[in-house]
MARBA-3410 file (N, C-alpha, C, O; in Angstrom, 1 decimal):
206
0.8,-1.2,0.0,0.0,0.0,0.0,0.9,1.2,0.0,2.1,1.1,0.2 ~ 0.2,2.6,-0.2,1.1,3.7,-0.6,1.9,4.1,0.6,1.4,4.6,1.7 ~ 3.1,3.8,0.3,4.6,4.6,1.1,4.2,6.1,1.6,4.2,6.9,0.6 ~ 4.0,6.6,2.8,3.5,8.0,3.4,2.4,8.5,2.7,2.3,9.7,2.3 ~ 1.7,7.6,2.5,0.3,8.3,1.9,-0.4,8.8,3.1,-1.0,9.9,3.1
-0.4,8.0,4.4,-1.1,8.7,5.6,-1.0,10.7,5.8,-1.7,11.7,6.0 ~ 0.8,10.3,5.8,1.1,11.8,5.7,0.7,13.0,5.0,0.4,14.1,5.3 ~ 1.0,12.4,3.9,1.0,12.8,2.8,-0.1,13.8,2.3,-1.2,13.3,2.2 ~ 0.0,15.1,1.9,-1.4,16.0,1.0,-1.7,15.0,-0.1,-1.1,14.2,-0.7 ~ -2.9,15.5,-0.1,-3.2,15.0,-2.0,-2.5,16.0,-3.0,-2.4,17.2,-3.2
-2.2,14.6,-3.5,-0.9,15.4,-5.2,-1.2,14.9,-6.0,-0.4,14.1,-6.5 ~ -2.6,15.0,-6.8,-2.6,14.7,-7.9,-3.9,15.7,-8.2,-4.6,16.5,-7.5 ~ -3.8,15.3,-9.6,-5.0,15.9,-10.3,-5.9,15.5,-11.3,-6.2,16.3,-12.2 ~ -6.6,14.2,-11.1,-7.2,13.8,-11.2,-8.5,12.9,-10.9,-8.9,12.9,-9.7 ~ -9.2,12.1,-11.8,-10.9,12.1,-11.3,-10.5,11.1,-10.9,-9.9,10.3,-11.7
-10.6,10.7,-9.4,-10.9,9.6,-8.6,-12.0,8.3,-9.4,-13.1,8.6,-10.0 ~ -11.5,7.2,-9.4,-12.3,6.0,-9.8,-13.5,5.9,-8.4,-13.3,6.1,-7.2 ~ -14.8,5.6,-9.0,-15.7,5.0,-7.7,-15.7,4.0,-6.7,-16.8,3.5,-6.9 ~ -15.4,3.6,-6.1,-15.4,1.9,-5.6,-16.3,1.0,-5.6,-16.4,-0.1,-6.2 ~ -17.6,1.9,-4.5,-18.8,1.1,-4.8,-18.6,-0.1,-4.1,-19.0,-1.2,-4.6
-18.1,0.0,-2.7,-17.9,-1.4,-1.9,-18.9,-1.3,-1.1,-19.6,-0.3,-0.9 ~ -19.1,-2.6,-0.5,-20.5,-3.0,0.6,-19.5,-3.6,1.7,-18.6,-4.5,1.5 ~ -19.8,-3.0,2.8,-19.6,-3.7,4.1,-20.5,-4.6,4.6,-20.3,-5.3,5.6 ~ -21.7,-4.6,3.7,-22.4,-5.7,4.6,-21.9,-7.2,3.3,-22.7,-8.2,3.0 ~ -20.9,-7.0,2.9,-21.0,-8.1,1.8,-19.5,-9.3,2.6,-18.3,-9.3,2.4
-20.3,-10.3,3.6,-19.0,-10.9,4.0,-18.4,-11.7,3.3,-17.6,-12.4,3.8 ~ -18.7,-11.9,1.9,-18.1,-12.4,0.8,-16.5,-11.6,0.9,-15.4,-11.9,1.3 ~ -17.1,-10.4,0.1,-16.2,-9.7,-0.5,-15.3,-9.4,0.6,-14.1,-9.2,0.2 ~ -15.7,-9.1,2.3,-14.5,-8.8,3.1,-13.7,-9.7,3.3,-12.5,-9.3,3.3 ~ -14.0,-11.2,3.5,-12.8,-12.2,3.6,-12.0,-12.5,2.4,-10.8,-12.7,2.4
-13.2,-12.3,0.9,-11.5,-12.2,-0.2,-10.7,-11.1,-0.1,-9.5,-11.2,-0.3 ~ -11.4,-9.9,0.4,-10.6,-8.5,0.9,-9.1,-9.1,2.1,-7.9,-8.8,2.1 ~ -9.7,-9.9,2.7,-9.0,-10.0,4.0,-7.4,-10.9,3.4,-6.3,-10.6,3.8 ~ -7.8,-12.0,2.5,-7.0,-12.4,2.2,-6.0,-12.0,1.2,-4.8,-12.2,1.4 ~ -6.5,-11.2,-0.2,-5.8,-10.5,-0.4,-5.2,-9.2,0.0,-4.4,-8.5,-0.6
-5.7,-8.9,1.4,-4.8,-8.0,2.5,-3.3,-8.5,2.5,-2.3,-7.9,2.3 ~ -3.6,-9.9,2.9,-2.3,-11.0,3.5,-1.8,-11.0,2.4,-1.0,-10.0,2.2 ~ -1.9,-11.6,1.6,-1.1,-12.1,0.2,-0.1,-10.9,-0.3,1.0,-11.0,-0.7 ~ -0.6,-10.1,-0.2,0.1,-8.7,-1.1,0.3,-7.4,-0.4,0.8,-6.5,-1.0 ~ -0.2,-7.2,0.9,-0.4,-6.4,1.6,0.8,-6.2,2.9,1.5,-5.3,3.1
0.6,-7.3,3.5,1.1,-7.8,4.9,2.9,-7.7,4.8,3.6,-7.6,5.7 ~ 3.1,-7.8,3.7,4.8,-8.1,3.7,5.0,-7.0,4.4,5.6,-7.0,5.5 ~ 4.7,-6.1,4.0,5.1,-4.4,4.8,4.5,-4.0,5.7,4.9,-3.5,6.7 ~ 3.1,-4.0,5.3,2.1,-3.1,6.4,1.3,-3.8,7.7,1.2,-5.0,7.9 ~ 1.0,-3.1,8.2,0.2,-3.5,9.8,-1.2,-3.2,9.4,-1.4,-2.6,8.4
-2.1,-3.6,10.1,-3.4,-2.9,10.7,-3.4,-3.1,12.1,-4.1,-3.8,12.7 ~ -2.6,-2.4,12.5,-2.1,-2.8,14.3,-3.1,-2.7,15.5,-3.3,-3.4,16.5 ~ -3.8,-1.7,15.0,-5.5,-1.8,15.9,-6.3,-3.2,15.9,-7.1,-3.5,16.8 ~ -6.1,-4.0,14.8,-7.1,-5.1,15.0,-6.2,-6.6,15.4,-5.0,-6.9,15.2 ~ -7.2,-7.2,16.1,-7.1,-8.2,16.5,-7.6,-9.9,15.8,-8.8,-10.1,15.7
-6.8,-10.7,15.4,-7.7,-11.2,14.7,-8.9,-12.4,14.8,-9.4,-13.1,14.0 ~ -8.9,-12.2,16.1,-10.6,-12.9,16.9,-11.5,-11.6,16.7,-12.6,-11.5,17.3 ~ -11.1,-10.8,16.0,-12.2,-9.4,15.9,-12.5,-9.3,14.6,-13.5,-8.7,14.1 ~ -11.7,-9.9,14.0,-11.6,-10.0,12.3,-12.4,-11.1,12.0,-13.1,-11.1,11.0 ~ -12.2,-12.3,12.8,-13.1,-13.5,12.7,-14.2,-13.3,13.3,-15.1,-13.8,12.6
-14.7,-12.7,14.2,-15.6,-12.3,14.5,-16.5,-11.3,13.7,-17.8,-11.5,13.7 ~ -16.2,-10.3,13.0,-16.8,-9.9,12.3,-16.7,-10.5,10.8,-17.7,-10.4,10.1 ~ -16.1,-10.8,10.4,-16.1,-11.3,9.1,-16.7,-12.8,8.9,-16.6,-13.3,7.8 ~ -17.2,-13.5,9.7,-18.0,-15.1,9.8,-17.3,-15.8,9.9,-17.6,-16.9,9.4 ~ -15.7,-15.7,10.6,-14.7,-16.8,10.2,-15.1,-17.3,11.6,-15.9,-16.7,12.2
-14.4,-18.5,12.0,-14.1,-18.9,13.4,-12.9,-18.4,13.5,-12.3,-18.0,12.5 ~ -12.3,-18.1,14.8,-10.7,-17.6,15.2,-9.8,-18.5,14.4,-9.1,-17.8,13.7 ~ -9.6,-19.6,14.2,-8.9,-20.1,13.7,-8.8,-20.3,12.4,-7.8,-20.9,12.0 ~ -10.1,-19.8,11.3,-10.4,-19.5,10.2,-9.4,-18.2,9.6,-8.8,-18.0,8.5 ~ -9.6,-17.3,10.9,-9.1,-16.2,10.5,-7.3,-16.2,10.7,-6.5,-15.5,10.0
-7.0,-17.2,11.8,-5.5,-17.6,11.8,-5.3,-18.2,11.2,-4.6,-18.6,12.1 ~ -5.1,-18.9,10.4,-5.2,-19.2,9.1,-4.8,-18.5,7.7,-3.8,-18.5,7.0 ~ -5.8,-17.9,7.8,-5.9,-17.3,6.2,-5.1,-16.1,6.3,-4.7,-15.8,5.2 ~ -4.9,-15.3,7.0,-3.9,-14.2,7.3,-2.8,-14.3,8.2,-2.2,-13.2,8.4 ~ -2.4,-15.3,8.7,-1.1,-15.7,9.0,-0.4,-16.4,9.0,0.8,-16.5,9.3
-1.5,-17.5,8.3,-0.7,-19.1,7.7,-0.4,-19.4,9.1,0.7,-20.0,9.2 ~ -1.0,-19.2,10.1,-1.0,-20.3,11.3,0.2,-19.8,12.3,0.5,-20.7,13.1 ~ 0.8,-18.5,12.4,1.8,-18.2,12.9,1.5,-16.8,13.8,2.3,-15.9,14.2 ~ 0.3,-17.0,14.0,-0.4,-16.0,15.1,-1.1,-16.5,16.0,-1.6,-17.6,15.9 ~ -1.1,-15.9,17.0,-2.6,-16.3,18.1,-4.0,-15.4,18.0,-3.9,-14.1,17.9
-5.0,-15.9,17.9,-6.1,-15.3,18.0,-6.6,-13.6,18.6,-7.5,-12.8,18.2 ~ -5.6,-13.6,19.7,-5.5,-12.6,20.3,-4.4,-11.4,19.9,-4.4,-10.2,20.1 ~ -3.5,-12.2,19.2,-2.5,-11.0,18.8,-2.8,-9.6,17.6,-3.9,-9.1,17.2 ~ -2.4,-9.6,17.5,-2.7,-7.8,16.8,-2.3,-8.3,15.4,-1.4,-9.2,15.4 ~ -3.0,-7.8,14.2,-2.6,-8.2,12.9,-0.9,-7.3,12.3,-0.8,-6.5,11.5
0.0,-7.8,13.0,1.1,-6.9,12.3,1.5,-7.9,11.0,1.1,-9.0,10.5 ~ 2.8,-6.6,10.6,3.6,-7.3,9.4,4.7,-7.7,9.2,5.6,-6.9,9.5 ~ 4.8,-8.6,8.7,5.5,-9.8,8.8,7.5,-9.4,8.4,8.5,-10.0,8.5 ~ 7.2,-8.2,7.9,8.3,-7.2,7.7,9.0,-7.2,9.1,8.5,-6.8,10.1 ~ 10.6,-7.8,9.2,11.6,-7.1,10.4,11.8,-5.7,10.7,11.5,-5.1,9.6
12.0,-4.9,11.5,12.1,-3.3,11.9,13.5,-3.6,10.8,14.4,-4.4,10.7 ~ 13.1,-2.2,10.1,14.3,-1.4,9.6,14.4,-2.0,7.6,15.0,-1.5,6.7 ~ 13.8,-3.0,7.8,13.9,-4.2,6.2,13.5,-2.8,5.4,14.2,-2.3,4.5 ~ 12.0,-2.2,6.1,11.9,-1.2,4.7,12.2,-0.3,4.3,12.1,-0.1,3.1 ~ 13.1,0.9,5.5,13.7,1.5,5.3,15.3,1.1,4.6,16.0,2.0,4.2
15.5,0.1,4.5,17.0,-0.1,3.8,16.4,-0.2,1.9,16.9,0.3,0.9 ~ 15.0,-1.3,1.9,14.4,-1.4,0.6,13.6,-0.1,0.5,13.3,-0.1,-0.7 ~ 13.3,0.7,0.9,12.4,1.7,-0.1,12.5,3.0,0.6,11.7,3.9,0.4 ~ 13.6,3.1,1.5,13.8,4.3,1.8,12.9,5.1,3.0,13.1,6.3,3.4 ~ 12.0,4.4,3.4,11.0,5.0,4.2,10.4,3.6,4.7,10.6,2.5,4.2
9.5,3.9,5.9,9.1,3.2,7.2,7.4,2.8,6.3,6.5,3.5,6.0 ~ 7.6,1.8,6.1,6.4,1.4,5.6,4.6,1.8,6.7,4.3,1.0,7.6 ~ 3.8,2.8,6.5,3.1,2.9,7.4,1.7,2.0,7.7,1.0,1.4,6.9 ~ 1.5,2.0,8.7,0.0,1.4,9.3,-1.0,1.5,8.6,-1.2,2.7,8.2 ~ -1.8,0.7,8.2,-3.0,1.1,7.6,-4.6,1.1,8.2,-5.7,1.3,7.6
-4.3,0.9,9.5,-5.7,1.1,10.0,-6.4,1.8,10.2,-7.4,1.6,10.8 ~ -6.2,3.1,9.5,-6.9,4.5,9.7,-7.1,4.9,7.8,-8.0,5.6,7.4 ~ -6.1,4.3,6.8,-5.8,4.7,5.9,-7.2,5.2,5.0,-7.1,6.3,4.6 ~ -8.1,4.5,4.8,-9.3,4.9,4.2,-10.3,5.8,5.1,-11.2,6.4,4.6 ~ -9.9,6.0,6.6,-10.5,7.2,7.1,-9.8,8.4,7.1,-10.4,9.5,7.3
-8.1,8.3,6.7,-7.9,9.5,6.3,-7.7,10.1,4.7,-7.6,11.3,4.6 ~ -7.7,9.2,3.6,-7.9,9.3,2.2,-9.2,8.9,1.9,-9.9,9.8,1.4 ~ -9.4,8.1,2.1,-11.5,7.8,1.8,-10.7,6.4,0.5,-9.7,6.0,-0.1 ~ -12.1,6.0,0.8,-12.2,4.4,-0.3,-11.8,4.9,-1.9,-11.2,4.1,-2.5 ~ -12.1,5.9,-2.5,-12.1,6.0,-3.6,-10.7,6.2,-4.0,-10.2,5.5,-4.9
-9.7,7.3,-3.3,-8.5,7.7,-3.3,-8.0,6.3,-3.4,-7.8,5.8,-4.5 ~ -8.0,5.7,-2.3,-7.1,4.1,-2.4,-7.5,3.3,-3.4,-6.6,2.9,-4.2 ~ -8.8,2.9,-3.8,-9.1,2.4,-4.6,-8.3,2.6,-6.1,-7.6,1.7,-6.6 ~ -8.6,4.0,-6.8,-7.8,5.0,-7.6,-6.2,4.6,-7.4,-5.5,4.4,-8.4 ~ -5.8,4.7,-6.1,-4.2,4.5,-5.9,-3.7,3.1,-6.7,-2.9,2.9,-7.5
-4.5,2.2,-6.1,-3.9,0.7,-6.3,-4.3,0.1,-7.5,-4.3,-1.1,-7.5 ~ -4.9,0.9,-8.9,-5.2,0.4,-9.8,-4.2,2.0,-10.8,-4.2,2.2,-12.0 ~ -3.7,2.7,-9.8,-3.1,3.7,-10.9,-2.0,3.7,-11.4,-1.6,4.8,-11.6 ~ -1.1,2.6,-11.6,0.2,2.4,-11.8,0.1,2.2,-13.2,-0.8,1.8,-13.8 ~ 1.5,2.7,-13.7,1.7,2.6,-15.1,3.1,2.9,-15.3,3.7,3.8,-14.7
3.8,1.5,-16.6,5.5,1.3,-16.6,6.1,2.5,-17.4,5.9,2.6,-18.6 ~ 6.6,3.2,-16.7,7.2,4.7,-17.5,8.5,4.1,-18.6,8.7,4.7,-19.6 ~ 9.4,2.6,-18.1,9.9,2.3,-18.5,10.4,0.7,-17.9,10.7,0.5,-16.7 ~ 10.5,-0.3,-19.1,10.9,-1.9,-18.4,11.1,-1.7,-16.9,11.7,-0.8,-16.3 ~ 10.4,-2.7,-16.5,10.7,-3.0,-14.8,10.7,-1.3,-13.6,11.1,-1.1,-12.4
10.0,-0.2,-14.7,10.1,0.8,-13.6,8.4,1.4,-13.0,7.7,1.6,-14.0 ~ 8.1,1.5,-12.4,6.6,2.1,-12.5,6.4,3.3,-11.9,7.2,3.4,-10.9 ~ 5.6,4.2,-12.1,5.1,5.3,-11.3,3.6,5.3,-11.3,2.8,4.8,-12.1 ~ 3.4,5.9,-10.1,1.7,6.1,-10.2,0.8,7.5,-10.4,1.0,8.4,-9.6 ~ -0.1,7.8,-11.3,-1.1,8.9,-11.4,-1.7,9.6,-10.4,-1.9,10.8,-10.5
-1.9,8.7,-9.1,-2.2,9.6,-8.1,-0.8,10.0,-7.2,-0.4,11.1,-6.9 ~ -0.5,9.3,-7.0,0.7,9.9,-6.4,2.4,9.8,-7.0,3.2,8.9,-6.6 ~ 2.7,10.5,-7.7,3.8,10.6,-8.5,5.1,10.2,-7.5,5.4,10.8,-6.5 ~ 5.7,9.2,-7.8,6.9,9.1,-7.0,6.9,8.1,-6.2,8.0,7.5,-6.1 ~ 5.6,7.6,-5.5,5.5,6.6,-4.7,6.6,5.5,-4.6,7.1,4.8,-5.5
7.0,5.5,-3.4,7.9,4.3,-3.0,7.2,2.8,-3.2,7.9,1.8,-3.3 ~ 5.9,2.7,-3.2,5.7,1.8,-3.3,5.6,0.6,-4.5,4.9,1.0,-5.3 ~ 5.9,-0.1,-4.6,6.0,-1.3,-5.6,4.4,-1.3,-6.2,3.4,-1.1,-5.7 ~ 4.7,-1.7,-7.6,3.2,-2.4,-8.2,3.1,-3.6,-7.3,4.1,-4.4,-7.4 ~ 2.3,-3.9,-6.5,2.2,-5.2,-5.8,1.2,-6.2,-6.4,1.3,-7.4,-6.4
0.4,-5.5,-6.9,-1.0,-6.3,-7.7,-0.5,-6.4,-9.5,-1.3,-6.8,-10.3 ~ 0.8,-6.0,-9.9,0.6,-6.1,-11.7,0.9,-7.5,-11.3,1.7,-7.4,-12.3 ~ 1.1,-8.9,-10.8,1.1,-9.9,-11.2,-0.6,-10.5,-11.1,-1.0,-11.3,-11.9 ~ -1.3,-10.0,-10.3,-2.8,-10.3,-10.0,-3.6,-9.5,-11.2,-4.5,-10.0,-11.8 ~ -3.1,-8.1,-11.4,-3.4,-7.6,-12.9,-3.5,-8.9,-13.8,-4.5,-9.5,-14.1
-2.1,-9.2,-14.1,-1.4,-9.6,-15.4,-2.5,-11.1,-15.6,-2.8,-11.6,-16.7 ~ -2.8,-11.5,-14.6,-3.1,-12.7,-14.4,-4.8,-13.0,-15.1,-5.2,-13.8,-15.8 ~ -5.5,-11.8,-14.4,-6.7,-11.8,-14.1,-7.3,-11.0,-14.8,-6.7,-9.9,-15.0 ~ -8.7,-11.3,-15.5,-9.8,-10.8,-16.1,-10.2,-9.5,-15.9,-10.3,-9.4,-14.7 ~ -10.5,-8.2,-16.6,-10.9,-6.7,-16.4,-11.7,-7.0,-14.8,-11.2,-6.7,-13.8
-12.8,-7.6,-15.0,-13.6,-7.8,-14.0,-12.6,-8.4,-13.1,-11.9,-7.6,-12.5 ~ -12.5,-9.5,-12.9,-11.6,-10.1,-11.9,-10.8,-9.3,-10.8,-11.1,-9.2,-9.6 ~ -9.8,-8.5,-11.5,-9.2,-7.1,-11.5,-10.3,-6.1,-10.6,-10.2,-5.9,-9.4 ~ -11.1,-5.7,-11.3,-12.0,-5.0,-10.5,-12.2,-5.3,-9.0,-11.8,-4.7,-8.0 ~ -13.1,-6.8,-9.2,-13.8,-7.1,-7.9,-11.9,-7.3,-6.8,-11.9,-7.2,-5.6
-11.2,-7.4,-7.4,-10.2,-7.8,-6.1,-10.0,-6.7,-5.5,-10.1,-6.6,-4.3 ~ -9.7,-5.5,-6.6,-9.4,-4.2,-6.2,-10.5,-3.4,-5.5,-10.2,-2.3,-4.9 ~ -11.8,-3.8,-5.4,-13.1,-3.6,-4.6,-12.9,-4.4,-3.8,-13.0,-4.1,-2.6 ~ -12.7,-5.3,-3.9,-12.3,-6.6,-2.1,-11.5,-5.7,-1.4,-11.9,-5.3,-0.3 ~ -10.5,-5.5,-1.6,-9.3,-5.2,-0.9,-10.0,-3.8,0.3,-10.1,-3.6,1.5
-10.3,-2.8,-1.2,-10.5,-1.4,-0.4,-12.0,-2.0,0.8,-11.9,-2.0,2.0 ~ -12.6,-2.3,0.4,-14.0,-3.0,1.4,-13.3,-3.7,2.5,-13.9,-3.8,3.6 ~ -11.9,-4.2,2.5,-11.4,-4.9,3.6,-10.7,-3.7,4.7,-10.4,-3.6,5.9 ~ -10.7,-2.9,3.6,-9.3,-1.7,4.4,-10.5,-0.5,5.0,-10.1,0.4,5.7 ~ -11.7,-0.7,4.7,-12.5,0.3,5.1,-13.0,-0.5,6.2,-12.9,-0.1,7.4
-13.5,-1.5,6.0,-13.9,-2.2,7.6,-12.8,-2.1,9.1,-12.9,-2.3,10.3 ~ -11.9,-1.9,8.3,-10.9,-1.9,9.6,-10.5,-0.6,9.8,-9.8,-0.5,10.8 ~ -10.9,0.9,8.9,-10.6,1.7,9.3,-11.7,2.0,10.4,-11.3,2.7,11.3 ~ -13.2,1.6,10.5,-13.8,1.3,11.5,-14.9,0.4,11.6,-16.0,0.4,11.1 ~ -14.2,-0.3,12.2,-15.0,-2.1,12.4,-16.4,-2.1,13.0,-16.9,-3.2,13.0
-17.2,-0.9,13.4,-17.9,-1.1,14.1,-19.2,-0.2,12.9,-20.4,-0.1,13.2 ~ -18.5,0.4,11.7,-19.4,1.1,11.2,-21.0,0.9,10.6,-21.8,1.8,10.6 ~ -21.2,-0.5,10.2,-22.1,-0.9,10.2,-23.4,-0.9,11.7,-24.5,-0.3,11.6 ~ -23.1,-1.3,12.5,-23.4,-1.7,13.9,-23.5,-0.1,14.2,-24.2,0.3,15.2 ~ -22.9,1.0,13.4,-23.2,2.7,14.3,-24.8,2.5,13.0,-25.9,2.4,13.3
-24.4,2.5,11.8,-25.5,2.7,11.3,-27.0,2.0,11.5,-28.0,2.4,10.9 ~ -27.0,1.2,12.0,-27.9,0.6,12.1,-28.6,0.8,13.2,-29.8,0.7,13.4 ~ -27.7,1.0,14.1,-28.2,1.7,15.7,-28.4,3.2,15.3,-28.8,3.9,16.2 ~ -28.2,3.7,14.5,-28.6,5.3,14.2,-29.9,5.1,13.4,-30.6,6.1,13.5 ~ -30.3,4.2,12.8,-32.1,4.3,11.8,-32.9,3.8,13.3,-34.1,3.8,13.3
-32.4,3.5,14.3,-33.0,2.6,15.7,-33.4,3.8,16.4,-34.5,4.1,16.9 ~ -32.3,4.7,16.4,-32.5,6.3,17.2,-33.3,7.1,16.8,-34.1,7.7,17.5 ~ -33.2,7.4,15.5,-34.3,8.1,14.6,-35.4,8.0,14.6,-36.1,9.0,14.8 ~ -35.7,6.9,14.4,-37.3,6.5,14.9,-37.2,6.5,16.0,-37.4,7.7,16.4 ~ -36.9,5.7,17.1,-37.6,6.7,18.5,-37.3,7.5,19.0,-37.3,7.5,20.3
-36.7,8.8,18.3,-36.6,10.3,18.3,-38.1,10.2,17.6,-39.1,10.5,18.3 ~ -38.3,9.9,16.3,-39.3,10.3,16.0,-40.5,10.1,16.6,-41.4,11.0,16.6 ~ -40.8,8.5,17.3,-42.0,8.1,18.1,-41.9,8.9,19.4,-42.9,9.3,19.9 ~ -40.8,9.3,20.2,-40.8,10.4,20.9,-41.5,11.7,20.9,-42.2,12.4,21.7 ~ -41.2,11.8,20.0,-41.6,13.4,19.6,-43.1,13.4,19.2,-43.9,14.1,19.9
-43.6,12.7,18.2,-44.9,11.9,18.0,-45.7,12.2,19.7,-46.4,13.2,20.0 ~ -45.4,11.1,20.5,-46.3,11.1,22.0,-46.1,12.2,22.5,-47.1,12.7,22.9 ~ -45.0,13.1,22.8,-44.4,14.2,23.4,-46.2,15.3,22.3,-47.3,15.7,22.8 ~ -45.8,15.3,21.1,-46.9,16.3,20.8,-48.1,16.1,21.2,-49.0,16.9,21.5 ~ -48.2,15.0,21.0,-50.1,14.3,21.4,-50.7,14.9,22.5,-51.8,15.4,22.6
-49.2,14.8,23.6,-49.4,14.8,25.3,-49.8,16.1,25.2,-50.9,16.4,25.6 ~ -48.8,17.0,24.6,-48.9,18.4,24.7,-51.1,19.2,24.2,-51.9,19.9,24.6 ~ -50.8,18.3,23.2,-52.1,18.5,22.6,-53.4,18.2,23.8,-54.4,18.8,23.7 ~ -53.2,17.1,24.8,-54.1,16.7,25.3,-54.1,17.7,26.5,-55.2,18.1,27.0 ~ -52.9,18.1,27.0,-53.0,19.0,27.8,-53.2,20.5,27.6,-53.2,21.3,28.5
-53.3,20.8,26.4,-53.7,22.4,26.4,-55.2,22.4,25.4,-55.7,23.2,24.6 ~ -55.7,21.2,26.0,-57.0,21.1,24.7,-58.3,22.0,25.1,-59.3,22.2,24.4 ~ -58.0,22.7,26.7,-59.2,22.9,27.2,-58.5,24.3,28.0,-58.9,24.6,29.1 ~ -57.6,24.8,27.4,-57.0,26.2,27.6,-57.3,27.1,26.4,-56.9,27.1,25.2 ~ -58.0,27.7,27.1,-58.4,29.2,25.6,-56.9,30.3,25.8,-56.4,30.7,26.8
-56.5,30.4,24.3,-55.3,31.4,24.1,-56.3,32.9,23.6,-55.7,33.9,23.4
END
């Protein structure tokens, strides 16, 4: 994922691709989740999550989810880090590979989405990206590109960001849904609240 993109202003100038991801789709978050690991994980953390919270929200059992994102070399309880030694990245790419667990709450789904499909070979074996010129980061996906169908392509690159937005906050479904719960009885509130009022000034002349 993008090398100081947390930090980083936006430096580009152009139209953002849509994503169009579903959080309620536990399909698409566990291929998200896995291709997290596969292509993701060498460098980066999501250090806030845990991955009995990951299996827990995504329908795995704990050991479903130890499994498929650490090939069995985690505990349930430990924190999703990456599998990267301190210092490996700064010797390979010049900079401190950063965390991604906020990344789509501080760029939004579309930017990343846009990021990880915007690479293009300026020359053999060199690449730069459209949205962010210079990026340290490697094409990580032109072998999953190279491999895979327009569509194919698509939906991975919609897995992934749908994976990276659930964990920028795991709980966001579960606020929205308890917010259409509040609404309405704000609204049935307000409803009896007027009635009462009505019943009690029914027999006061203004």
């Amino acid at each position: 994922m993008p090398y100081g993109i947390v930090s980083a202003a936006p430096a580009y100038n152009i139209k953002l691709e849509k994503v169009n991801n579903n959080l309620r789709d536990l399909d698409s978050l566990q291929r998200g989740a896995s291709l997290f690991t596969n292509y993701c994980m060498a460098c980066h953390s999501v250090q806030y999550m845990r991955y009995n919270r990951i299996a827990r929200d995504l329908g795995w059992t704990d050991e479903q989810a130890v499994e498929v994102m650490s090939f069995n070399q985690a505990k349930p309880v430990d924190y999703v880090l990456t599998r990267m030694d301190p210092g490996v990245s700064e010797q390979l790419f010049g900079i401190e590979a950063p965390d991604l667990s906020l990344l789509t709450r501080v760029k939004g789904n579309d930017y990343i989405y846009t990021f990880i499909r915007g690479y293009y070979e300026e020359e053999e074996g060199k690449w730069n990206n459209k949205v962010l010129t210079g990026t340290s980061m490697p094409n990580v996906l032109e072998g999953l590109k190279r491999h895979a169908t327009e569509e194919e392509f698509d939906q991975a690159t919609t897995d992934l960001v749908n994976f990276l937005d659930y964990v920028g906050e795991p709980s966001k479904v579960e606020r929205w849904d308890l917010g259409w719960k509040v609404i309405l009885f704000l609204l049935l509130l307000l409803t009896l609240t007027y009635l009462l009022k009505r019943e009690y000034w029914k027999d006061i002349k203004h």
